[in-house]
N, C-alpha and C positions, 0 to 999 in steps of 0.2 A: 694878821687880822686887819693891820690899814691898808694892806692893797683891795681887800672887800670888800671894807667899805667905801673906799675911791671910788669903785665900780658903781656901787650904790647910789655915791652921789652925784654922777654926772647921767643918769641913765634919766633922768627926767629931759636932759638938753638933748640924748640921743634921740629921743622918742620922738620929740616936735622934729627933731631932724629928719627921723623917716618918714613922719605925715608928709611935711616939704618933698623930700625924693619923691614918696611916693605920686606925687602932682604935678614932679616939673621931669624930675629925672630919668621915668620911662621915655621920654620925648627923645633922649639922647643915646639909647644903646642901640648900639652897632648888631650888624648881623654877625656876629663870628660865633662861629659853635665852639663857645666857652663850655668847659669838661662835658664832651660827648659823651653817649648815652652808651652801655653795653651795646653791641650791637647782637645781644642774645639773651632769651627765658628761659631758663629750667622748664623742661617739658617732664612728662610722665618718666620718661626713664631715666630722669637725672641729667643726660645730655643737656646744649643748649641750641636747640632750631633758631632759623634766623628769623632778629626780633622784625615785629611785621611793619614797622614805622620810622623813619629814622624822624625824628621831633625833634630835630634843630629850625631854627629860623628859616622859613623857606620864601619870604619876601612876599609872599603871595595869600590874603587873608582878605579872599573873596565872597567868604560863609557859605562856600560849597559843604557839600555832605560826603563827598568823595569818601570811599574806606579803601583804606592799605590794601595791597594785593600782595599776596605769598607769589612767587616764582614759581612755576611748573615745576614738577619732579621727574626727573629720568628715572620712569618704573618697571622699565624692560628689565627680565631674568637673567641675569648672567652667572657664568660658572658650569661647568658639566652638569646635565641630568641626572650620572649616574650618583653624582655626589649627594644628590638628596631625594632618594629613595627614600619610603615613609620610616621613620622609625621607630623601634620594634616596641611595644606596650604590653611584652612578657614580664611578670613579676612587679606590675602596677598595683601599691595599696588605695583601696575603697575611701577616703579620708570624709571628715564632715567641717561643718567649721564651728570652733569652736563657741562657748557662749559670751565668753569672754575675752580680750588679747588686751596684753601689755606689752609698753615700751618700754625697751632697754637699751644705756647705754653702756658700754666698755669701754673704762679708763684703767690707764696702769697708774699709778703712784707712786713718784719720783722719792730716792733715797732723802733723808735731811742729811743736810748736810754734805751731799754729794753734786759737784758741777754737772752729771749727768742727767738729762732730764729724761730718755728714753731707759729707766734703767736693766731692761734686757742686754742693752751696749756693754754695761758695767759687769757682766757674765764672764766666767771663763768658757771658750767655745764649746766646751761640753753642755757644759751646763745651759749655755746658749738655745742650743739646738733643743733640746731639753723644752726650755720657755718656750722657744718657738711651736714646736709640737704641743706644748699646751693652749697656746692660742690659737690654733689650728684646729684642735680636737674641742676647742668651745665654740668657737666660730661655726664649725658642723651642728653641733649639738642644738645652737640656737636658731638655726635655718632650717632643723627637724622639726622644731617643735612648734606648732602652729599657733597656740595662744603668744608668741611672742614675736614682735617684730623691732630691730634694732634699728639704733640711729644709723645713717650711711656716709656722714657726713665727714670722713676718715682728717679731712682737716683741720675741722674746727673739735673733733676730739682730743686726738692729740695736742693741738694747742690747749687745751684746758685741762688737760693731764697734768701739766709742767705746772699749774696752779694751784692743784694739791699737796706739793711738796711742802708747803707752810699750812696748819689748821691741824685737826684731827683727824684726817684720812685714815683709818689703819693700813698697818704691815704687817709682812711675814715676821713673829718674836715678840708681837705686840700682846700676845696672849687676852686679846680684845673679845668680849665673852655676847652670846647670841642674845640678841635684844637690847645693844648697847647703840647709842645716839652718837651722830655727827654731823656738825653743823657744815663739816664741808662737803659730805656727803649729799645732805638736802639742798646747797645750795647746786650741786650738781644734778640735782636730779630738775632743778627747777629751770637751770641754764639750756637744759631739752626737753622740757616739758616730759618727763619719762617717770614712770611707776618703780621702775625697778635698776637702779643701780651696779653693773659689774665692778666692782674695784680689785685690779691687781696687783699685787704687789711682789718683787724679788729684790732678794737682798744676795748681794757676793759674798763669798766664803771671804772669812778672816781669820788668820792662824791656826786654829786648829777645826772651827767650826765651819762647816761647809754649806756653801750657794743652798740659801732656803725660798721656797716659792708658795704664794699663799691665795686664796681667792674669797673673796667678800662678797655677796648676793644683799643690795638694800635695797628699802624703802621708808621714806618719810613715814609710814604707817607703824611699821613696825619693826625699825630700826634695821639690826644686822639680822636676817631670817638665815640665812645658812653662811658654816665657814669652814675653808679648808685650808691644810697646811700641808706639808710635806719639804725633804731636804731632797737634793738633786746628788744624784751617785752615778756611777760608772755604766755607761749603754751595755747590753745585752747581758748583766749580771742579776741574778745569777740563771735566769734563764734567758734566751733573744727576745722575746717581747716583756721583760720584766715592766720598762719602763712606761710601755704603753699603755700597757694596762694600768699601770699605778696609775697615770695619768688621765685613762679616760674614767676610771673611777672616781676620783677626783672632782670631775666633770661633770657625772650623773648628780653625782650627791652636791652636789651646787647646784643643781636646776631642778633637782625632783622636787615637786608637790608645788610647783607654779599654775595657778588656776585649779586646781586638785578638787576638790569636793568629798565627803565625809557618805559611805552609806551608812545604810541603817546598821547593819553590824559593828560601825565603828571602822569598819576599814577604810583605809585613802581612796582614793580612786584619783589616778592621773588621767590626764587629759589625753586622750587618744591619738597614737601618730604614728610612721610608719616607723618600721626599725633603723636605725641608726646604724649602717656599717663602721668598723673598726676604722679609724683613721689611718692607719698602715699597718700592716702584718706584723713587722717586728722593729727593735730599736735604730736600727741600721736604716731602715727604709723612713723611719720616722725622721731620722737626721737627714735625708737626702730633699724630704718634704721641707723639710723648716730651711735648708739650704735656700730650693727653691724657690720660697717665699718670698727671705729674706732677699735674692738680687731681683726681685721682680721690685720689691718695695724700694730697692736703692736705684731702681732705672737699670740693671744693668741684664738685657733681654738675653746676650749669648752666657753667660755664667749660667741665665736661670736656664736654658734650655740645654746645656750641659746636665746640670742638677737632677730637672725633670727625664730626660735619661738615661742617668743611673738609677731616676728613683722607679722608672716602668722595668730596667732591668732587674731591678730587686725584688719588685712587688707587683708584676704584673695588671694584677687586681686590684688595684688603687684606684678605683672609680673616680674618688673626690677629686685627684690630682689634676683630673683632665679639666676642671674648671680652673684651672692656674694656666697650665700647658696653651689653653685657648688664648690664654691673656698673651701667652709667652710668644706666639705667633704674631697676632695681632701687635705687640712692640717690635715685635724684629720686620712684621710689613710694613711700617710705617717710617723703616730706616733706608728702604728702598725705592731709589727714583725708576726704577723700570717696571712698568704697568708689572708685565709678565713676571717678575719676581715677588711685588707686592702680593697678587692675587695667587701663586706658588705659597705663600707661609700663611696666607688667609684659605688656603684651601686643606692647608694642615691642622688650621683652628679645627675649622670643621670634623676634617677624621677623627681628630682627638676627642673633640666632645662627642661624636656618634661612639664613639669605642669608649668612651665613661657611662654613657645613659644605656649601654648594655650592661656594664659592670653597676652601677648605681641609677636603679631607674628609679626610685624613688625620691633623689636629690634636686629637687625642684626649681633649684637656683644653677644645676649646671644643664635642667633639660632648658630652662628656659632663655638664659644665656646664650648658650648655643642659639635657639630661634631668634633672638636678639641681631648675634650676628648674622644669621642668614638673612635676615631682613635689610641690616645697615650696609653690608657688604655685599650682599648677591643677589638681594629686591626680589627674595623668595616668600614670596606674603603668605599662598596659602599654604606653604609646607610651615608655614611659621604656626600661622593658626592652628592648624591640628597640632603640632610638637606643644604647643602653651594649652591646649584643650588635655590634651595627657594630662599636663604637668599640674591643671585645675582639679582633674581627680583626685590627685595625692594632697593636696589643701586647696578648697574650692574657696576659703577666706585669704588668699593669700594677695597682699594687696600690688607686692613687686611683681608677680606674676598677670594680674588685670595690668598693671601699668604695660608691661610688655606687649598687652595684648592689642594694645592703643597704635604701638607701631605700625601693629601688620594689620589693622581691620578701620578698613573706610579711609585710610589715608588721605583722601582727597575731599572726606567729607567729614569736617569739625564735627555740626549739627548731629550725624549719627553716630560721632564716636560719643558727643556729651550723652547723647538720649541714651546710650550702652551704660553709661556707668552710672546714670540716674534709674536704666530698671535693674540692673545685674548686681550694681555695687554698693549703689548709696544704702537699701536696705540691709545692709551687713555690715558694714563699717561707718561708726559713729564716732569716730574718733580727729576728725576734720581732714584725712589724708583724701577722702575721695571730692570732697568741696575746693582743698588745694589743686587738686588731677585736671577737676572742672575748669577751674577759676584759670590755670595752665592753658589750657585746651582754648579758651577764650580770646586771653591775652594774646599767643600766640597766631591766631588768625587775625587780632588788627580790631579785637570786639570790643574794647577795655569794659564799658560799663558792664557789662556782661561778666565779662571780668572781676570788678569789682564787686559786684555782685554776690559772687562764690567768694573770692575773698573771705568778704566779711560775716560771711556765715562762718567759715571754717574758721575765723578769729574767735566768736563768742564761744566754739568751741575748746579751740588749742589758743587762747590768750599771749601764752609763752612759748608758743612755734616759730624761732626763730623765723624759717623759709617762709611762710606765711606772710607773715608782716612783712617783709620784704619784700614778697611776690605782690602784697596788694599794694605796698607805697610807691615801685617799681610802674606800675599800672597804672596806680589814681594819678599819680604825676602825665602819663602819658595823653590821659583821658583828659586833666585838666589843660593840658597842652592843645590838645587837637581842639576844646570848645574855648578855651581862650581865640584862637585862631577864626571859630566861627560867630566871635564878638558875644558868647554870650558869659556874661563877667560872673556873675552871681554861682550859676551854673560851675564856671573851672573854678572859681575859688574854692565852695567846698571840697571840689574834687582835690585839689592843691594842699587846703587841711587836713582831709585824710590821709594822702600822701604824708605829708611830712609829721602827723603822728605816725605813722605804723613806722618809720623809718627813727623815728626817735625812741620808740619801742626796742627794735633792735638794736641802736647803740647800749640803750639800758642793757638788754638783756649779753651780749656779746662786744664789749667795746669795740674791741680788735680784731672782729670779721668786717674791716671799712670796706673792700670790694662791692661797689656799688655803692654802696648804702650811705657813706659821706659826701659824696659827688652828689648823689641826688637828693640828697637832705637839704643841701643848702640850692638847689636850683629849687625844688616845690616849696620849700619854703619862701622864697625870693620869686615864686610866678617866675620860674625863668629867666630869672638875673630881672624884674620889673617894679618889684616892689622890696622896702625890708618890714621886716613886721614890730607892730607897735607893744607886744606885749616884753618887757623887761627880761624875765627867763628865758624866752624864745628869742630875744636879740642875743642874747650871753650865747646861749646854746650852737645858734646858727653863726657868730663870730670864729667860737671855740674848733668847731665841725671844721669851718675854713682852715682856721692855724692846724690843723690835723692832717688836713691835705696837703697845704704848700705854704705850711709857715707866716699867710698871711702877706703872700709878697706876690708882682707880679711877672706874668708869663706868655705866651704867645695865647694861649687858651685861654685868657682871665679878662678880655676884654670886657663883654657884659657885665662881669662880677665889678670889675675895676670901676666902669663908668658909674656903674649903681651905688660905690661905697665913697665915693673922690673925698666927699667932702666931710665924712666922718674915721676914713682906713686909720690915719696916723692915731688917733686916740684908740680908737680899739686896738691897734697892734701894742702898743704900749698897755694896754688894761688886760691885755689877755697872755702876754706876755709875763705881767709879773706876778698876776694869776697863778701858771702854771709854774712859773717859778718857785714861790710859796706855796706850793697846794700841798696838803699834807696825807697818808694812807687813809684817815676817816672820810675825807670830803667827797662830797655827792663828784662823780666823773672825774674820779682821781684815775682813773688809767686814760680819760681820754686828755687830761692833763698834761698825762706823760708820755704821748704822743703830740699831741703840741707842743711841748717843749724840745723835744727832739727836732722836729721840724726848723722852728726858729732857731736851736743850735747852728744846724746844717746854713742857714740861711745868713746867720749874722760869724759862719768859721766858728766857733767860740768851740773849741775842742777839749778844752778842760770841763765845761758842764756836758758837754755832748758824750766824755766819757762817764762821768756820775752818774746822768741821765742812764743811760747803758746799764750802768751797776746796779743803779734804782730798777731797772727792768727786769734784769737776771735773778735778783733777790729775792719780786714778788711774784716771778715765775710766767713774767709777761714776753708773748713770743712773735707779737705779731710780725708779718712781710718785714716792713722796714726795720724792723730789729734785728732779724737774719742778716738780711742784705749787709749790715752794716757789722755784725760782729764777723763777719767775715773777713774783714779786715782790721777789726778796733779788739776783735775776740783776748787777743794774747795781752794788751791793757789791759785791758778792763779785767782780766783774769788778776793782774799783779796790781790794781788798784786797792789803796786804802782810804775808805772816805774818814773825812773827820768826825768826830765825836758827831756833835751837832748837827753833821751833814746827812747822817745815813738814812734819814725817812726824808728827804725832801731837798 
């Protein structure tokens, strides 16, 4: 408690400190492009196009109106003709869209008590394959069903998987009963802004009881609405697809009566979609898929593409598989320096997905993929168009399939791809993803206010969207950039306040996705390394932000920052320093805490709290980059660490 109020009480000397900077100190920074900007936005498909500005100091701040220009595109066709012949829209379902959709995310839930935090790992390989197939056959299931669309963010799930291993999560044996509350359930629902909660869980056999697997369907509303259980036994017993079926049963009865409606006779009525093929024929073929998977997930392209042909030898008719199979091409061409072999395993993507959307033409996520890559790889736009017009029949609400559509229509022409998804999309999806598309679409040609614009519509909507906030603080910063440069002050500063709210939003909401979002917190906060700000929170905060990034010390990139802080750095490093030293699991920005303090470990050697630090992060299931990086070598410590009594919260 007295290092907080230390802080407290010198924060009145800081304050007149930054009025002073702010008057004399901009006069002295250097042009050096202190922590450069991404050089990329998240566009509609998730990818990142290059960003349209580089907004570094460019010496030149003659208040022209000059806009960014995008680079030409090479949009000549390449690849054989006969490769993309139309195809076939035999056994198309009629779909609608639905009245309503919900977001879902899928997290697994780490053992207590167990170092594992994936705990599928913790499987005997049967058993393994087993889970795999079941995430497999959910992951289908929820790319059927039109009223729902899932988080895509496979990074930031997983990292916040490993967070549930401490709280009330349920498991498999918990015997955890329908309509039952969890607080870390809701905080998960609210970490993705999402309606409905997947929580998985498996437990490993011990002594005599065997590998159990269990599946949780939430909401904040109304607790746990469906639960299933089951134990994992021997493939092809007692009949070859015993296990599949268990399985995709399993699977139904965890998803049915999502968005549902009651008729008048009292019966259910589900939400209309197309049939859902079996995820593989039998146990054998089901293990060849989860193989598969499983080395695409670990990076490793030739194991999977081994995998994927045993599993087309076993089950021919494996429609689904070929949306993995495409992936598995697509990593193995990207291992290849020679044109002609590259475009050789990008041309097998292709076959693969044309011979799945025969087998599964309903799978809306492998016909549209597929046109995905015709478009990235072989700048086939109107074969793309019509394959994504199919795939709009079978879910004409389906928002990854417009995103796709972005790729291959009007490419050259932002203005008519926005005016597409303000007549075609914005009236059906209310939920901020098409105001995010928008607001993409903006940023991305060099618009920001335009940008910003959508932005913040789709904020008043999705409040707790992570990408959102980020996409608009990512902008307003860019936007305050370019009208700082055209001297109108008044003007970037709001833009600069907006920024570095929505950027403070998402440290709240995700401390530990810093990629981008600490870099540019503290530049829109700072105008650019120009100014520090006078409010007390917002100096602590934008200090803290820095010790997260580099400890607070400096670098060949820290010039601006340096020049702007000279004459106040050594007190804040010392005040944020023993901050996070002290900080304890209650306190507001306790994990970004504990990424500061990791920082100034690395910075000042100190290797005995660098490994506590560690311990402190393993405990509360915190995973961020630089905690990987580093237990990769400190792992086998910090596994055989014992902290003292005293020491173990802080």
């Amino acid at each position: 408690m007295t290092h907080k109020r230390s802080i407290r009480d010198v924060l009145a000397f800081l304050v007149f400190t930054a009025l002073f900077l702010c008057g004399c100190g901009a006069l002295l920074i250097t042009s050096t492009r202190a922590q450069e900007s991404p050089t990329a936005k998240k566009s509609a498909d998730g990818s990142k196009p290059e960003n349209a500005e580089d907004s570094g100091d460019s010496g030149e701040e003659d208040g022209g109106e000059e806009r960014p220009s995008v680079p030409p595109k090479d949009l000549k066709p390449r690849g054989p003709d006969e490769l993309f012949t139309p195809l076939s829209e035999e056994g198309l379902y009629e779909g609608t869209i639905p009245a309503q959709t919900f977001k879902a995310v899928v997290l697994t839930v780490p053992n207590a008590g167990s170092p594992v935090d994936r705990p599928i790992e913790s499987l005997g390989s049967n058993a393994r394959y087993q889970a795999g197939g079941f995430m497999l056959a959910l992951d289908q299931q929820l790319q059927y069903l039109p009223q729902i669309y899932t988080e895509t963010n496979q990074e930031r799930t997983r990292r916040y998987s490993v967070l549930l291993r401490e709280g009330d999560a349920p498991r498999a044996g918990d015997g955890v009963k329908t309509g039952a509350h969890s607080k870390s359930l809701d905080a998960a629902a609210d970490a993705f802004n999402a309606k409905l909660v997947f929580a998985v869980s498996f437990v490993p056999a011990e002594g005599e009881a065997p590998a159990k697997g269990a599946a949780f369907r939430y909401s904040k509303a109304n607790g746990i609405e469906r639960a299933v259980e089951w134990e994992f036994g021997k493939l092809a017993q007692p009949e070859p697809d015993s296990t599949v079926r268990m399985l995709e049963g399993k699977v139904n009865e965890l998803c049915s009566g999502v968005g549902a409606t009651i008729a008048e006779d009292g019966s259910v009525l589900e939400v209309a979609h197309a049939p859902i093929p079996q995820i593989a024929s039998d146990d054998k073929a089901l293990r060849e898929f989860a193989k598969l998977n499983e080395n695409l997930e670990k990076g490793e392209p030739a194991k999977a593409w081994i995998a994927y042909a045993n599993l087309m030898k076993r089950d021919p008719r494996c429609g689904r598989a070929a949306l993995y199979g495409m992936e598995v091409f697509r990593a193995l061409a990207s291992t290849q320096s020679v044109v002609e072999e590259n475009m050789k395993y990008l041309s097998s993507a292709i076959e693969a997905g044309r011979e799945g959307v025969k087998l599964a033409p309903n799978d809306v996520l492998l016909r549209g993929r597929l046109c995905w890559i015709a478009v990235s790889h072989f700048n086939r736009f109107d074969w793309a168009q019509t394959g994504i017009k199919q795939a709009m029949r079978v879910q004409p609400g389906n928002f990854q399939l417009m995103s796709w559509w972005l790729t291959c229509y009007e490419v050259e022409d932002r203005e008519k791809q926005v005016q597409w998804l303000i007549d075609n999309v914005l009236p059906v999806i209310h939920d901020g993803r098409v105001e995010l598309a928008i607001g993409n679409t903006w940023y991305g040609s060099g618009d920001y206010a335009k940008g910003i614009e959508w932005y913040e519509k789709g904020v008043k909507i999705a409040p707790l969207d992570h990408e959102m906030q980020m996409s608009l603080g990512l902008c307003a910063n860019y936007e305050g950039e370019r009208l700082a440069r055209l001297r109108k002050k008044r003007e970037a500063t709001d833009a600069f306040a907006t920024s570095s709210e929505a950027l403070a939003v998402c440290q709240d909401i995700d401390p530990q996705a810093m990629k981008w979002v600490y870099e540019y917190y503290v530049r829109a906060t700072t105008h650019k390394f120009k100014v520090l700000p006078t409010n007390p929170k917002t100096l602590e905060r934008l200090f803290l932000t820095q010790a997260c990034v580099n400890g607070l010390t400096s670098n060949r990139r820290t010039g601006d920052w340096d020049e702007l802080v000279k004459g106040v750095i050594d007190i804040w490093r010392g005040l944020i320093r023993d901050l996070c030293r002290n900080a304890k699991p209650d306190e507001p920005m306790y994990q970004m805490k504990l990424l500061a303090r990791l920082q100034f470990d690395l910075v000042e050697q100190d290797n005995d709290d660098l490994i506590h630090t560690l311990w402190l992060m393993r405990e509360m299931g915190m995973r961020p980059e630089i905690y990987v990086n580093l237990m990769a070598n400190y792992g086998p410590v910090v596994d055989e660490y014992q902290p003292k009594k005293d020491d173990d919260q802080g």
